[in-house]
Each structure stands twice: as structure tokens, then as C-alpha cells.
C-alpha positions, -999 to +999 in steps of 0.1 A: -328-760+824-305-729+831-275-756+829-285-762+798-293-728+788-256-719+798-244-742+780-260-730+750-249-697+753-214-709+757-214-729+726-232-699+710-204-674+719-179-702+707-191-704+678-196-668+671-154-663+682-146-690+659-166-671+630-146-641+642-116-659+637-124-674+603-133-639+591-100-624+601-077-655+590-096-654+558-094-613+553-058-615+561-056-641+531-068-623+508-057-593+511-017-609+514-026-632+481-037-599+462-007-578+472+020-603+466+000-614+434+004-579+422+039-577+431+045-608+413+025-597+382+048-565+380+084-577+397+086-620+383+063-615+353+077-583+339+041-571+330+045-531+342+014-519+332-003-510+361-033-492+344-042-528+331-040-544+361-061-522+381-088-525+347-085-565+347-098-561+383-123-542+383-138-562+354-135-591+379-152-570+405-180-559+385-189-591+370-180-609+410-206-583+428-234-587+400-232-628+404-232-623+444-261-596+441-282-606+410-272-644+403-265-659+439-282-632+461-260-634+489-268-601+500-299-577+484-296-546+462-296-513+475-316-488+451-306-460+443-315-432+423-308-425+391-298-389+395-277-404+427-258-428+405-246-398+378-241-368+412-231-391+438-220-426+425-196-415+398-173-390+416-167-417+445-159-443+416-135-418+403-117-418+436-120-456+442-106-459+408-077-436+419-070-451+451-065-485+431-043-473+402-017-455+430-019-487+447-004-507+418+014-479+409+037-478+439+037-518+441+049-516+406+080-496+417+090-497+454+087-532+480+055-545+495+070-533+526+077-503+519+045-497+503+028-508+531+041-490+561+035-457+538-002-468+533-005-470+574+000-430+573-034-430+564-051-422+596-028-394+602-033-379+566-071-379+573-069-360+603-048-336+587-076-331+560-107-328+580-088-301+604-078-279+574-108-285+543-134-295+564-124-275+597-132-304+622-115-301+655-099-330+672-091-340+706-054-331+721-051-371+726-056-378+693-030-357+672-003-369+701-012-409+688-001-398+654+030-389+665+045-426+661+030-432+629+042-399+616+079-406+635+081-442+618+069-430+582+094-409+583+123-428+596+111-459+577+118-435+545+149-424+554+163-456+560+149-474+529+170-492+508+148-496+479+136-461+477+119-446+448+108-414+444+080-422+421+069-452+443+070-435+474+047-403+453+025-431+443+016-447+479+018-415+496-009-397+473-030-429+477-031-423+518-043-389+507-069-402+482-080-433+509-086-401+534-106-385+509-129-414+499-134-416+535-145-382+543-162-376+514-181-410+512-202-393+546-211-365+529-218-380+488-229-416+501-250-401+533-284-421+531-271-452+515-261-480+542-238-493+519-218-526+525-186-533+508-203-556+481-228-527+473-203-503+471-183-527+442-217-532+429-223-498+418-186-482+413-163-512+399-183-507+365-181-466+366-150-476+373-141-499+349-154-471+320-129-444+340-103-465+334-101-481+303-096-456+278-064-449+296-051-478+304-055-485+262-038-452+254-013-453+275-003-494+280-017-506+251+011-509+225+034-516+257+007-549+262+009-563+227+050-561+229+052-580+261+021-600+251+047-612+217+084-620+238+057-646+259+065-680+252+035-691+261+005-666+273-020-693+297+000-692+331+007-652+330-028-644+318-045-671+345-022-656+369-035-615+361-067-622+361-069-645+394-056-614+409-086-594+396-107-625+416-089-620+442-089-585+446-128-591+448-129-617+469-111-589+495-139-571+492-164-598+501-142-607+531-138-569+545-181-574+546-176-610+561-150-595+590-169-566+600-201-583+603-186-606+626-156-587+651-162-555+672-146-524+658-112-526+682-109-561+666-111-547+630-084-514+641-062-544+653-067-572+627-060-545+602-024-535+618-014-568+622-029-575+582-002-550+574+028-568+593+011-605+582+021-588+546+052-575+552+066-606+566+054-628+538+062-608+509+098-605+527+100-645+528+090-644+485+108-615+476+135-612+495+136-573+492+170-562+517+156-544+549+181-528+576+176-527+612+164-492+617+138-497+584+122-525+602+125-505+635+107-478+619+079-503+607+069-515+638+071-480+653+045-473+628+024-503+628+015-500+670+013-457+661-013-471+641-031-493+673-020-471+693-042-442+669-071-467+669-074-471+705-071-435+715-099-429+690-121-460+702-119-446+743-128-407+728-154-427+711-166-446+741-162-413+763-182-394+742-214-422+742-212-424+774-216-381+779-243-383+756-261-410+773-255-395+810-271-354+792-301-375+785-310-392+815-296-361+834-323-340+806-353-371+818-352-365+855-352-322+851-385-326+826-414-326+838-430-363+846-460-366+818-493-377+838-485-363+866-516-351+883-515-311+887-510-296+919-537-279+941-538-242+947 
């Protein structure tokens, strides 16, 4: 019986690594098909219109989370107020919209790459943040992991051969809006246990309203003139809106991998996502990088695990003082039922 229980559990944890696997091979896939897809869209298409792009997908998102939710109910709704939705809801759609836009924006005018080393500043630019808006204090250890990241931004940018100024604006205010979502989604989203297709579910359409208008004023004549130089419109237009799909199906797959890999796998499976990217959009578009520009990648990409696992041992550090105050709390109270002592 316990030979066979054994061997249950084996097959059991097997089965659950192999999930874990799948989730991260299939995470990985998306998120390279929607970057180079993008880059394609702006760099082998010729269709520069960012704004549009970012629209087309989050028309894709919003009708993709209401068939998962509503139609195929792979995961149930989360209620929310109506008040919430205008106070709460809106303003972190605004920032999800602008995270998105900058995104496209800086694939539209500097290398995947590049693009994506900057993004990996992230972390750094939302320490930076919480210390000076929201005051937070962090561990000595922690601003000393940054150091990398911030050392191979910087000599990743230096040593760029494709540099644009507006590119480079566009990525590096999206690290600063990505930090922003992130803080603020603790403070405007506290009381929701949202998941990633939730999330889509309630700000791709606020989104999608945002967005729009500009995207019309601003693209739209720019649209119709590429739209008429087309000799034929079916593969571009398939090939736009399959990004938009795409771009959703990322978002169902960042809910698949974190429901099925620790949090150290995530911080790692995300650092190597970025170099996964890099290297394949190298292979398509061939984009010239020097020695010391890919030096200054890596450097960044392991600041980045190297920020991750410094923040994961604080993290397990700290549980672990909490949990040691409370039992050290149990054994000074007083025992309930004890019987009193005799005078």
C-alpha cells in the first residue's frame, strides 16, 4: 500500500512539473509571438501607427476575456461595484492603456533587444518610486542587487547601435508606468483578488474607449493612406489582428504559469522570457549588436535574477521572524484553562 501510495505521489509531482513546464514553454511563446509580431507589424509591414495597434488589441482582449468569463467560463466573474468600476477600475485602465501604447511605441522605433533589456529596469524604477512618493524603506541588500541592472541599462545604452532617442523615452517611461500600475494596483485594486483574466475583463474595454478617439485623430488619415498603396489588404490585416489574439492569449498564459510554478520560478522564467526574445527576434531581424551591447544585456538580465532572489530570501527571512514573534508571543501568554493557583 505505501509502495503504491509513493508511487502516486511521484507520478503526482511529475505531472504537476510537467504542467509547470508546459505553462512556462507556452508563456514564453506567447509573449515572443506578440513582440516579434509587433515588430513585424511596424518594421516588414510598414504599418506605424502604434495607437492602432495597441486599440486592435485590446478589442481582441475585451471580446477574448468576455468569451473565457461569460461564454466558456473558464474562470468566474469577480463583482465589483459599480462605484469601484468608475473610482477604482478606470484610472488603472488608464495606466494599463499607457503601459501598452509606450510598449508599441518604443517597438515601433528602436530593436526588440534593445527594447527589452530597457523594460528589465523595471524593478529598479519601482524601488526608486516607493522610496521617494510612497516613502517605503528598503533593505541595504536590495538597492546593492540593483546595481547590475542599473550598470547594464546603462552600458547597454551607451553601446547601442540602433539608438533612438524617442524609442529609448518610450520604453523607459513604460518601466516607470509598469512600476506605477504595480504600486498603485495595491492600494486602488486592494480587496479584489484579481487574476490576469479578470483584470482584462474589466480594463481592456475602459481601455479600449481611452484609446480610440486618439488613435482616430491622430492615425486615422495616416491608416486610410497606407490602407490604399496595399496591394492586397487580407494577409496584413490577418496578421494585425492575430497579434491583438495574441496579445490576449499572453494574458491567459501569465494566469496559467503562475497558478502552476512557485514565485522564484516565475522571477526566473521571466528573465530568461526576456533573453528567449532577444535571441529570436535577433535570428528574424537581424538588428547589428556589438560585443559590449550584448555584454551589457546579460549583465542586466542576471541583475534582474540576481534582484529577484535577493528579494525572495528578505521575503523568506521576514516569514520566518514573523512566525518565530508568534510562537515566542504563545509560550509568554498565559495558557487558557489553566486552573488557578491556591493562595
Amino acid at each position: 500500500m505505501e509502495g503504491g501510495k509513493q508511487g502516486s505521489g511521484g507520478r503526482s509531482g511529475q505531472s504537476s512539473v510537467l504542467r509547470g513546464i508546459l505553462s512556462v514553454l507556452q508563456w514564453w511563446g506567447f509573449n515572443v509571438l506578440v513582440i516579434i509580431m509587433n515588430k513585424w507589424i511596424f518594421q516588414k509591414l510598414d504599418f506605424k501607427f502604434p495607437l492602432t495597434v495597441s486599440t486592435v488589441h485590446f478589442i481582441c482582449s475585451t471580446i477574448g476575456a468576455h468569451i473565457a468569463i461569460k461564454v466558456l467560463q473558464l474562470k468566474p466573474l469577480i463583482e465589483v461595484n459599480p462605484a469601484d468600476r468608475w473610482s477604482r477600475i478606470l484610472p488603472m485602465s488608464f495606466i494599463f492603456c499607457l503601459n501598452i501604447v509606450l510598449g508599441n511605441v518604443s517597438l515601433r522605433y528602436i530593436p526588440v533587444s534593445f527594447m527589452q533589456t530597457i523594460k528589465s529596469f523595471t524593478p529598479a524604477t519601482t524601488v526608486v518610486l516607493q522610496w521617494l512618493v510612497w516613502g517605503k524603506t528598503f533593505d541595504r541588500r536590495v538597492w546593492l542587487s540593483l546595481l547590475p541592472v542599473v550598470g547594464g541599462i546603462v552600458l547597454t545604452s551607451f553601446t547601442e547601435l540602433s539608438f533612438n532617442l524617442a524609442g529609448f523615452l518610450a520604453a523607459f517611461l513604460g518601466c516607470m508606468v509598469t512600476s506605477t500600475k504595480t504600486i498603485l494596483a495595491e492600494s486602488l485594486l486592494h480587496g479584489y483578488n484579481f487574476d490576469s483574466i479578470n483584470t482584462v475583463y474589466y480594463m481592456a474595454p475602459y481601455a479600449t474607449m481611452i484609446l480610440s478617439i486618439p488613435a482616430l485623430l491622430l492615425e486615422g488619415a495616416g491608416v486610410l493612406k497606407w490602407a490604399e498603396v496595399q496591394t492586397s489588404l487580407l494577409l496584413p490585416v490577418l496578421i494585425i489582428v492575430l497579434s491583438g489574439v495574441s496579445a490576449f492569449c499572453l494574458n491567459f498564459s501569465i494566469f496559467y504559469v503562475i497558478h502552476t510554478t512557485t514565485a522564484v520560478t516565475f522571477n526566473v522564467a521571466g528573465n530568461m522570457k526576456v533573453a528567449v526574445a532577444i535571441v529570436i527576434s535577433w535570428l528574424i531581424f537581424r538588428n547589428p549588436i556589438s560585443v559590449m551591447n550584448g555584454i551589457g544585456c546579460t549583465v542586466t538580465l542576471l541583475g534582474c535574477c540576481f534582484y529577484g532572489y535577493v528579494r525572495h530570501k528578505l521575503s523568506q527571512q521576514a516569514i520566518k521572524q514573523s512566525s518565530q514573534e508568534v510562537e515566542k508571543m504563545e509560550l509568554l501568554s498565559p495558557k487558557t484553562g489553566a486552573k488557578p493557583e491556591q493562595v
